[in-house]
N, C-alpha and C positions, 0 to 999 in steps of 0.2 A: 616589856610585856611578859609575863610570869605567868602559871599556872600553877596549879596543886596537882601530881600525879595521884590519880587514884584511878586505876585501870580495869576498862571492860571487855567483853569482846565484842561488842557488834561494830562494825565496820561503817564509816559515812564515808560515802564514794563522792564526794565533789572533789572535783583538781582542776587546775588552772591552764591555759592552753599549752602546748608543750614546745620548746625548741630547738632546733638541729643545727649541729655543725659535722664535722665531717671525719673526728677524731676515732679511730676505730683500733680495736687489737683483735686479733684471729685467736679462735678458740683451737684447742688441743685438738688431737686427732682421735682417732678411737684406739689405738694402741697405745695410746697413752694413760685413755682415762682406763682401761681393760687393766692396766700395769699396775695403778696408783689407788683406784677405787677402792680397795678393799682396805688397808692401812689408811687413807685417809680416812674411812666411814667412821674408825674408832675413835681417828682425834676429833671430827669435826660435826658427826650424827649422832653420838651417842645419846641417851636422854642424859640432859643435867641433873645428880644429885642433889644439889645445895645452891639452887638458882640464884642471882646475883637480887638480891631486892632494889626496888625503884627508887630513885631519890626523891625526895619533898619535891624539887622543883624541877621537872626533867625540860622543860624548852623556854628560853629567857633569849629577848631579842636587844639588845643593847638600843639607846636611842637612836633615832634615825636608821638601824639596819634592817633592810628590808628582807635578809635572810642571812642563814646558819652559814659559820664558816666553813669553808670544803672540808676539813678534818672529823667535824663534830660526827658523831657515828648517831644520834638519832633525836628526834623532835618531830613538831606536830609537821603535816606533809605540809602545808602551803609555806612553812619557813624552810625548813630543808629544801636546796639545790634542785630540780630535775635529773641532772646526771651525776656521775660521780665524777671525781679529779683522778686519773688513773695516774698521774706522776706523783701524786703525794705516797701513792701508796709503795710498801716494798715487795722486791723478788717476790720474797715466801708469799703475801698475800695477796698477790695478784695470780699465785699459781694454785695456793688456795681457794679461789675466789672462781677462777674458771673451771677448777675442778667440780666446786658445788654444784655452779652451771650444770657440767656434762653430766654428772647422775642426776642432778634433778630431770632433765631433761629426758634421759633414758629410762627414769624410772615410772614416769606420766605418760611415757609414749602408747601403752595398752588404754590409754582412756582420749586417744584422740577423736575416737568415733563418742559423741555426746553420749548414747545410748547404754554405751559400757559402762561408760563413768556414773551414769543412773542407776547400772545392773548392780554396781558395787558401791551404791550407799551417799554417793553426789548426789545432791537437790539441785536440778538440772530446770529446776520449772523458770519457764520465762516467765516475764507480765505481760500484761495484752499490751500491743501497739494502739497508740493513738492513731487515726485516719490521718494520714501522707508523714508519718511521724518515720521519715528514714534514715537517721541518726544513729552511729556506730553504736553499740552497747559493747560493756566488759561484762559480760556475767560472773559472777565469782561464785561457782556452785560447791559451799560447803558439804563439808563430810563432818554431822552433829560429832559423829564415834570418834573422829580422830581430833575434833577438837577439843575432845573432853579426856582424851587419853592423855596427855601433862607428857608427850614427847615432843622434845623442841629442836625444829631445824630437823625433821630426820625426812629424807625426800622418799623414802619409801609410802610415808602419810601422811601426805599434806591434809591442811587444814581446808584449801579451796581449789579448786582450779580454776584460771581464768578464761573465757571462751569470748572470742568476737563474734558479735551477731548483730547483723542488717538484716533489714527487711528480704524476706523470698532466697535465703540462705542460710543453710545449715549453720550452727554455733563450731567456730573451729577456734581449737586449742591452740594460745597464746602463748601460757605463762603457767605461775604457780602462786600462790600466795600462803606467805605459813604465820602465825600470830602464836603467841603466847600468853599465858594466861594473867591474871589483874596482879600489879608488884612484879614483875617476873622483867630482866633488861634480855633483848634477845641479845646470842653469841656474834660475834664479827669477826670472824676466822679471817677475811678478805678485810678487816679494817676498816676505812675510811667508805672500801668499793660496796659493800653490804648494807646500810643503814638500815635503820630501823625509825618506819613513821607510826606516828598517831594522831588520830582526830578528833575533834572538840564536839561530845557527847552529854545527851539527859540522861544521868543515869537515878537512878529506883531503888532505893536497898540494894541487892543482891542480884536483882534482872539486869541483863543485859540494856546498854545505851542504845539510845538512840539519837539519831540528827535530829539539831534542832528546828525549832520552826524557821518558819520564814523569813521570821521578824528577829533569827537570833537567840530567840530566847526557847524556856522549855515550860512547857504544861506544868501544872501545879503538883507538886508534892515529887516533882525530880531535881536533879542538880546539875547546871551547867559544869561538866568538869572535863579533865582530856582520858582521853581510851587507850585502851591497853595497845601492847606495839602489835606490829605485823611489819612483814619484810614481800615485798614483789621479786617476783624473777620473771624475766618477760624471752621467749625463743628466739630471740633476733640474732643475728648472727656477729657480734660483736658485744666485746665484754663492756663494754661503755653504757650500750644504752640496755642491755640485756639488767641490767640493776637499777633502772629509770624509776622513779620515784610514783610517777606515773605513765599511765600508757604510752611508750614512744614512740607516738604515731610515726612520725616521718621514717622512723626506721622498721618498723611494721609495712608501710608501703612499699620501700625500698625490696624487703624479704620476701616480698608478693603476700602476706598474713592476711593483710587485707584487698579487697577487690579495688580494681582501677578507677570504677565509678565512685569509691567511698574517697578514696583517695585525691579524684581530680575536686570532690567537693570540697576539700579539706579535711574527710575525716570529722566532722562533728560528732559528736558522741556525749555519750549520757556514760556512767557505769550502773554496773543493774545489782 
């Protein structure tokens, strides 16, 4: 199963239910990341000059495999893994890997309260709920400015932030999400642990994609094609699921992220 890379930016939030094992690595300390941050910012935030172009065919599932090898660093999300494989990966990019972690993490921390992240240029707006519609959401509140700024991976501005929201509860800050622009392969400093997904988009000349219908298919006069990448970073306290491909629910419960009632339901959820 092949596609033609031709890359968008708008986002199709469907993912598949998600699952847990128990495989965990502890992130760095704060005098660690206080140590390293600044020298790493150069190797691994810098904006890219001369961005890697996309190949003709960026996600190919061999017959019968029902998904990407643990090595592959990126493809559409429902073929790429849930987690990543933290033994494939080496030293350096696992220390890589959690360092991105720790400054992203510190760098988002001033937009935990939703309101802030609105004061400074997030589109924080929900949709209406459906009547008894109590179903986890991931909001992913972009920032138009910084997506149209062409810096890639730089956690000072991200592209979205991600917020949990239930019903009769404030949206509280999850994650990060950063995408890169159409042709562009994002970096994988951490290797195998970092990947980069993309989803299967209508897209329109030059406007942004959109998911398609229901049926599959897309409205007249767009193109079934795949979308440009984006990378998740989720707060969880482990570098395993903190890179989840999608939402790590059971590790979001575990971290208290989400409330007990979402949690004993399963966590159902929609992303927004």
């Amino acid at each position: 199963m092949s596609y033609t890379r031709v890359s968008v930016f708008k986002r199709s939030r469907l993912s598949p239910v998600d699952t847990f094992t128990r495989s965990r690595e502890k992130l760095p300390g704060l005098k660690t990341v206080v140590a390293l941050a600044g020298a790493l910012f150069l190797l691994v935030w810098a904006p890219a000059a001369t961005p890697a172009a996309a190949p003709a065919a960026l996600c190919t599932l061999k017959p019968r495999q029902a998904q990407l090898a643990p090595e592959t660093l990126r493809g559409l999300a429902h073929h790429l893994r849930q987690y990543p494989d933290l033994a494939i990966a080496t030293t350096a990019q696992r220390r890589a890997a959690r360092l991105l972690l720790a400054r992203i993490r510190h760098t988002t921390a001033r937009w935990r309260d939703v309101t802030k992240a609105a004061a400074s240029g997030f589109d924080t707006h929900l949709a209406r709920r459906a009547p008894g519609d109590d179903a986890v959401g991931y909001l992913h509140a972009e920032h138009r400015l910084y997506s149209a700024d062409k810096r890639i991976l730089d956690p000072l501005r991200p592209e979205s932030l991600i917020y949990a929201t239930e019903s009769g509860r404030r949206p509280r800050l999850v994650g990060a999400m950063f995408s890169v622009p159409r042709g562009v392969l994002g970096p994988t400093p951490g290797g195998a642990i970092d990947r980069w997904h993309s989803h299967i988009v209508c897209r329109r000349g030059d406007k942004r994609g959109l998911a398609p219908l229901a049926s599959g298919t897309c409205p007249s006069g767009s193109t079934l094609t795949q979308g440009s990448e984006m990378l998740h970073v989720w707060f969880t306290s482990d570098l395993r699921s903190a890179f989840a491909v999608h939402a790590p629910v059971p590790e979001l419960c575990r971290d208290g992220l989400l409330t007990p009632k979402a949690c004993r339901a399963g966590a159902q959820r929609h992303e927004m």
